[in-house]
Structures are given as C-alpha cells and as structure tokens.
N, C-alpha and C positions, 0 to 999 in steps of 0.2 A: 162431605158426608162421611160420616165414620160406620163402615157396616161391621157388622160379626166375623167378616173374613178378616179384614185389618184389625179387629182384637186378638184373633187366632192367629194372626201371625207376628202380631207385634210379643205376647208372651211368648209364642215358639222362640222367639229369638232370644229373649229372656232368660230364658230357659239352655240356649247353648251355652250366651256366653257368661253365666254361673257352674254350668259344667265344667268342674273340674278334670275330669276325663273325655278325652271326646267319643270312648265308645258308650259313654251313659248318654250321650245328647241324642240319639236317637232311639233309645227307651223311654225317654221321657218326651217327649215330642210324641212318640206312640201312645204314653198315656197319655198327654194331655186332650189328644185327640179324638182318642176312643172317650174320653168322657167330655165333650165336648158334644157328639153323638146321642138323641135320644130316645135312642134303641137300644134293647141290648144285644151287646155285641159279644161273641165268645171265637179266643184264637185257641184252635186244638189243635197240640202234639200227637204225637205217638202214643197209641193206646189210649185215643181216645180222651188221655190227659189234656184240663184247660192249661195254657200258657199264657193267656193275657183274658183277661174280663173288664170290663167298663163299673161304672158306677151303675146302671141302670142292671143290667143282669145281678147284678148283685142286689139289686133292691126289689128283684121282679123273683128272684130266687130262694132272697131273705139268708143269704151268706155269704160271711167278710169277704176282702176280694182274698185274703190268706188262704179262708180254710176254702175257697173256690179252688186257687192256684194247687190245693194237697191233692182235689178231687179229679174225677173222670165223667164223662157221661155217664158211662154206667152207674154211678152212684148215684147222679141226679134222678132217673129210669134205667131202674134194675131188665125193665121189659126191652133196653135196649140189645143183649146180650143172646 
C-alpha cells in the first residue's frame, strides 16, 4: 500500500540527495513540506517579517511567495500595529 506519507518521504529524500550543499537539504525539505500542507502556513521573523510561506497562503493572500518573503504582517493588516 503506497500512502502519501511514503510519497513525502520518498521525494524528501530526493530532494537531499540532489543537494548539492547539505545546508540547502533542509530548506528544501521545509518547502516541500509546508507545501505539501493544505493550510496556510506562515514562519515569522523578527518584526513581524514572513520567513517562509507555503503555496496555500500565498494563494489565500493572492501574493508571490517573493513579494510575501519582502512583506510583514503589518503590511498584510495595517490594524495590526
């Protein structure tokens, strides 16, 4: 029986051993993850800045995951501040 966990982890692995660096295999593995997820998800830095967003937040927000990564919450709701 092949479930969705054995897909996500057979790409995970996929996924290292194309890493050419092994501090990227664990960024990538966090994407693949978070968009794997079908919620959205948001990792916030400091000041509020996003550091990581899924595909679903960005499709529930209606922006790239780029100009997510430039943004803060504040930007998203100004009334956060």
């Amino acid at each position: 029986m092949h479930t969705l966990s054995n897909e996500i982890s057979a790409r995970a692995r996929r996924l290292c051993v194309h890493a050419t660096d092994h501090q990227t295999c664990p960024i990538g593995l966090l994407d693949f993850a978070l968009d794997q997820i079908q919620e959205a998800l948001y990792l916030i830095g400091e000041n509020a800045h996003f550091v990581q967003v899924n595909d679903k937040a960005c499709e529930m927000l209606g922006y790239s995951h780029e100009e997510l990564l430039t943004m803060s919450l504040f930007d998203i709701d100004p009334h956060l501040s």
